[in-house]
C-alpha positions as CSV (number, residue, x, y, z in Angstrom):
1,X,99.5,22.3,-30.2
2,X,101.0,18.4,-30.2
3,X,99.1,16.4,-27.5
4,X,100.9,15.8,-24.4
5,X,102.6,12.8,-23.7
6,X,101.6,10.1,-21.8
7,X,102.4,10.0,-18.1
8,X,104.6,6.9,-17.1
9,X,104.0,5.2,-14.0
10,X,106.9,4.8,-11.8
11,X,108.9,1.7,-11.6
12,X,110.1,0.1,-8.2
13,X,113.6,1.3,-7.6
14,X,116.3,-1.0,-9.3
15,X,113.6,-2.3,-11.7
16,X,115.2,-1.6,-15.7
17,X,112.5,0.2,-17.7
18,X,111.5,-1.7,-20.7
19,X,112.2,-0.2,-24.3
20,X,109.0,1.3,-26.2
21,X,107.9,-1.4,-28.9
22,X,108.8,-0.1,-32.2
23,X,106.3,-1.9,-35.1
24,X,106.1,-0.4,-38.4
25,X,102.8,-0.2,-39.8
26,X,103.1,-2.3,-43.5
27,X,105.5,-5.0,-42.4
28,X,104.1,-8.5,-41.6
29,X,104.7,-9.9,-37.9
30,X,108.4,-11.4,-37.2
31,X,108.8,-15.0,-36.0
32,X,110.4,-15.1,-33.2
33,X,114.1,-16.4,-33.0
34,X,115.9,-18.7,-31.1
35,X,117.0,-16.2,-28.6
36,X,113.7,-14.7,-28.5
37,X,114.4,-11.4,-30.1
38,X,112.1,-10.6,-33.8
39,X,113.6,-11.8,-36.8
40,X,114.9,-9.2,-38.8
41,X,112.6,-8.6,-41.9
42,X,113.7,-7.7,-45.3
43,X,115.4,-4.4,-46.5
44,X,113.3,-4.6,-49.9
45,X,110.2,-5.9,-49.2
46,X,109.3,-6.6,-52.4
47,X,112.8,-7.8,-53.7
48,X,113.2,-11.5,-53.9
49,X,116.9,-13.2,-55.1
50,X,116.9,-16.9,-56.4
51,X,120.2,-19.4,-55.4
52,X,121.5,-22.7,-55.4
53,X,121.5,-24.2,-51.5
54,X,125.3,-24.5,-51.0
55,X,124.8,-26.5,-48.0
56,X,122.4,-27.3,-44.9
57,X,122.5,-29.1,-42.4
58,X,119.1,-29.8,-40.4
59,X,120.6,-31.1,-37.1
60,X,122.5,-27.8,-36.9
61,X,119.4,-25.4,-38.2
62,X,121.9,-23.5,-41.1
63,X,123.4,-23.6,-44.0
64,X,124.4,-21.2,-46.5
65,X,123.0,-20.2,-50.6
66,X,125.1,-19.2,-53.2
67,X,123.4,-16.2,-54.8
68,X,122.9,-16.5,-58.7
69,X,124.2,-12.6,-59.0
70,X,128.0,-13.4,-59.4
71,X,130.5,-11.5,-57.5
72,X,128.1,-12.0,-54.1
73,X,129.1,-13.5,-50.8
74,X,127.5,-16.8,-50.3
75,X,124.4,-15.9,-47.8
76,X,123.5,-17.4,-44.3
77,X,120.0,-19.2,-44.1
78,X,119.1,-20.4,-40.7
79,X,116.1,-22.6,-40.0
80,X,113.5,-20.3,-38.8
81,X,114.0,-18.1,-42.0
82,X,112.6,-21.2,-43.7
83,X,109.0,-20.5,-44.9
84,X,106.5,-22.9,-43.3
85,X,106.4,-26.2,-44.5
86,X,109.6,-25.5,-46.6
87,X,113.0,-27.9,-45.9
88,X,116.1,-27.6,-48.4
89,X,118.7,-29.5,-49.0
90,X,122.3,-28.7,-51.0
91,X,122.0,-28.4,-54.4
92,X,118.2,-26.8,-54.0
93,X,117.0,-23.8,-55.9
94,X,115.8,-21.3,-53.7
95,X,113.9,-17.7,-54.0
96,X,114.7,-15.3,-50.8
97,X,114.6,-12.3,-49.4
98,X,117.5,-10.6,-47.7
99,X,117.8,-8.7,-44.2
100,X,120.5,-8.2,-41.5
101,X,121.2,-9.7,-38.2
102,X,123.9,-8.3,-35.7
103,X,125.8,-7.1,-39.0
104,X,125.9,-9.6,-41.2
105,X,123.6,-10.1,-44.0
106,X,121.2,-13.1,-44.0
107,X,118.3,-15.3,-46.3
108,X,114.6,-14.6,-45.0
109,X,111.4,-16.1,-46.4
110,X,113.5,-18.7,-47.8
111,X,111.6,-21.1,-50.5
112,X,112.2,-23.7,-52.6
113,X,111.9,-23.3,-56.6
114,X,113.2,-26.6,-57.2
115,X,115.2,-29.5,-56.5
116,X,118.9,-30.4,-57.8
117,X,119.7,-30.5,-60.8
118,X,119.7,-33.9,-62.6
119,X,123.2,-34.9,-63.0
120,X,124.6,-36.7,-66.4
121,X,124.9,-40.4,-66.2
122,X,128.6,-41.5,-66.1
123,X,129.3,-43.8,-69.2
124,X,127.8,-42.2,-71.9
125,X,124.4,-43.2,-73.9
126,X,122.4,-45.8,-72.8
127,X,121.0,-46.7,-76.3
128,X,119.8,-50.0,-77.2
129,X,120.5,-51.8,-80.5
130,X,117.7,-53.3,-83.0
C-alpha cells in the first residue's frame, strides 16, 4: 500500500496556503530574478546555441543575440542570465542556453566566446615603400 500522506496543519482563517515547492532532482539551483521568482532553466540541458550580441545595454539589464541558426528570432538576454563574472557588449560572440519566461523564449547561462569582430581599415593597405 502507498504511504499516507502527510497531515497539514491548519492555517488561520483568511491566511492563502502556500504552493508545494516543486525541485527536480538533476537541475542545478535557479538564481533568483528581479521579481523574486526562479529563473527559468533550460529546456535541453545539455544544448548550448552560439550568437552575435545584437545589442545590450547595462543601465537597462537587456539586450538581445542574434542566433547563428538562420531563420531564428533574435533572443532576449537579461542581465541575471549572465554567467558570473561575464559582461557583453554588441557585436560579442556568445554561447547560451535557451528557456522560457511567461511565454516567450529567452538566453540563459549566457557566455562570452569572444569579442567583435575586427573590422577592415577604411582606405585600403597600409604598405610602406623601400
Amino acid at each position: 500500500p502507498p504511504p499516507a500522506p502527510a497531515a497539514k496543519e491548519p492555517t488561520p482563517t483568511g491566511a492563502a496556503t502556500p504552493p508545494p515547492a516543486t525541485t527536480k532532482s538533476n537541475a542545478p539551483a535557479a538564481k533568483p530574478s528581479r521579481a523574486g521568482a526562479p529563473a527559468m532553466q533550460s529546456a535541453e540541458p545539455n544544448e548550448r546555441l552560439t550568437g552575435t550580441c545584437q545589442w545590450y545595454t547595462p543601465k537597462k539589464k537587456h539586450g538581445f543575440i542574434k542566433p547563428d541558426a538562420g531563420g531564428v528570432a533574435d533572443i532576449f538576454v537579461h542581465s541575471m542570465d549572465l554567467r558570473e563574472g561575464t559582461i557583453i557588449a554588441e557585436g560579442d560572440r556568445v554561447e547560451y542556453g535557451v528557456g522560457h519566461f511567461q511565454g516567450r523564449v529567452k538566453a540563459v547561462d549566457v557566455v562570452k566566446i569572444a569579442g567583435p569582430a575586427p573590422t577592415p581599415a577604411k582606405g585600403g593597405s597600409t604598405s610602406t615603400a623601400a
